[in-house]
N, C-alpha and C positions, 0 to 999 in steps of 0.2 A: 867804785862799785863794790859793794859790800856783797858776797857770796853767803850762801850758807852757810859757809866754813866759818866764816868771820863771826859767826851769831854762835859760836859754840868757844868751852872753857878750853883751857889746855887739857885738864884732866878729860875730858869728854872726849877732844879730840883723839888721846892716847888709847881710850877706850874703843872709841870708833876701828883706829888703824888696830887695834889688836885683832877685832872684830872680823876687821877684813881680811887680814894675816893669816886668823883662823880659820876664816871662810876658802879663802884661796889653799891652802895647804890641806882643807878636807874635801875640795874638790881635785884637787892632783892628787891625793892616797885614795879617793875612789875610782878618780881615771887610772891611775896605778891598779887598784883592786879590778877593776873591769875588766882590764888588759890582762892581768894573770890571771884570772880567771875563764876567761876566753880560750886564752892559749891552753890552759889549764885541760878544758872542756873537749877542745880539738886535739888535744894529745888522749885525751880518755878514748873520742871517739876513732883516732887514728888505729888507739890498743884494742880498742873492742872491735875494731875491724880485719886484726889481721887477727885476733883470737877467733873469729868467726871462720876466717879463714883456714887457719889452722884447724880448728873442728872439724869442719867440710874437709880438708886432703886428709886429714885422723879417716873420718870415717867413710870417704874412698878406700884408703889402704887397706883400712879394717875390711870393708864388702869384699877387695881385694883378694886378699887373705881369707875370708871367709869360701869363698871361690875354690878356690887354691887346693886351700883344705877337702874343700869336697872332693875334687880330683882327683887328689890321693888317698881319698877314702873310697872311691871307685875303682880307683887301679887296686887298691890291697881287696877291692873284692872280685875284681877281674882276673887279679894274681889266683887267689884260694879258688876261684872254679875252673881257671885254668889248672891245678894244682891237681883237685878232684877228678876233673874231667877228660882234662885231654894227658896230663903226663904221669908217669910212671912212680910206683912208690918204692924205694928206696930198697925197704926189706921185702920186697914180694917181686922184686926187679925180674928177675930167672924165670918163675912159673907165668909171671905176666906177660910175659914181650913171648915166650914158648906157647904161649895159649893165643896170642894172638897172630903170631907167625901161622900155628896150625890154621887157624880158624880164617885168615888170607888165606893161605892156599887151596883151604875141602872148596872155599867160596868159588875160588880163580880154576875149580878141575885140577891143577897144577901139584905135582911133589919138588921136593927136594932133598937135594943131600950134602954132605960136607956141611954142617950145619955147624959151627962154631958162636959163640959166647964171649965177650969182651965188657968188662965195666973200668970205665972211666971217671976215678973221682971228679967229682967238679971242684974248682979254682974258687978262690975264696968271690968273684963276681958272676960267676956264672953257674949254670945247671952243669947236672952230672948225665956223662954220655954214654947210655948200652949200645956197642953194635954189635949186628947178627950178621954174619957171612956167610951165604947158603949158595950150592948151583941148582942152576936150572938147566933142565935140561928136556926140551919139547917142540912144538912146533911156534911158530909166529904169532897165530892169533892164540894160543895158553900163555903167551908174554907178555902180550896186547892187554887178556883180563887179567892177568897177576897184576901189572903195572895200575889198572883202573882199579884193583880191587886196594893196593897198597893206597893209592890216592883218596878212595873213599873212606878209608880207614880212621874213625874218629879220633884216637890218640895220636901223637907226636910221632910217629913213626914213618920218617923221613928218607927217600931214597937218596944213598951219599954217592953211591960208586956204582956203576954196572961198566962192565968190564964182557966183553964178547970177545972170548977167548978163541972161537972159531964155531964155522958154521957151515955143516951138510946141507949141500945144495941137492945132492941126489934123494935126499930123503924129507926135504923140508923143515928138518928140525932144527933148532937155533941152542946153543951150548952161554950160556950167561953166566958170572958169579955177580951174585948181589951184595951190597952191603947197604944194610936199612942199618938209622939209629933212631932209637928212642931218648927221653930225654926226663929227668929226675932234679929233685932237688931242688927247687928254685927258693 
């Protein structure tokens, strides 16, 4: 039986099998090319997925951060009107906490005496401490509003110490040393 093979030259035939040689080895260097290319593709899209990722926790932290930030831009403005507001300034320590001692007590009816003065540098983390050590010396309810009048008292001026050194029961009056402190520096 005579094949088609048989109907061709040698040189033809040589031609032929090149042919196919070629054909076969540019269909495996494109299943080659496919295949790295694929992977190629799925490795880009593996990177652009966790670059994606990464962007997104970037810019969590960043809002994060941004947060954060405001915070402490609140607190340095809650600092300065606490500053303003409620504590004592540094150089006017003396006539300030005397002016507001006085101005407790015309409020409260109440006087006092033994009126002493103390400043306190402050420590490199904390505020600096005035206290005022004063007696009282009156009846119950003038202790009552001295105490409500120190409490409403808008600045930092803190009752530390009351000390009830003794007390006339025959005459109702009560014998107190205070010591309030105010507070500077922050």
């Amino acid at each position: 039986m005579n094949g088609p093979n048989d109907r061709l030259k040698p040189a033809e035939r040589r031609v032929l099998r090149t042919l196919g040689l070629a054909c076969v080895l540019a269909l495996v260097l494109t299943l080659a090319a496919f295949v790295w290319a694929r992977n190629a593709h799925a490795g880009l899209r593996r990177a652009r997925g966790e670059v994606a990722a990464a962007r997104a926790e970037a810019g969590k932290q960043a809002e994060q951060e941004k947060a954060r930030l405001q915070l402490w831009e609140e607190a340095g403005q809650d600092l300065e009107l606490m500053r303003a507001k409620y504590m004592y300034q540094q150089e006017f320590w003396s006539q300030a906490v005397s002016l507001d001692l006085q101005r407790i007590l015309e409020q409260a009816g109440a006087s006092a005496t033994d009126i002493e003065y103390k400043l306190n540098k402050p420590d490199k983390a904390g505020p600096g401490r005035i206290a005022v050590t004063f007696a009282f010396n009156g009846p119950y309810a003038g202790l009552k509003r001295l105490l409500a009048e120190v409490r409403k008292h808008p600045k930092f001026l803190v009752i530390e110490k009351l000390d009830f050194s003794g007390q006339r029961e025959y005459e109702g009056l009560v014998k107190v040393r205070f010591t309030l402190a105010g507070y500077y520096g922050i």
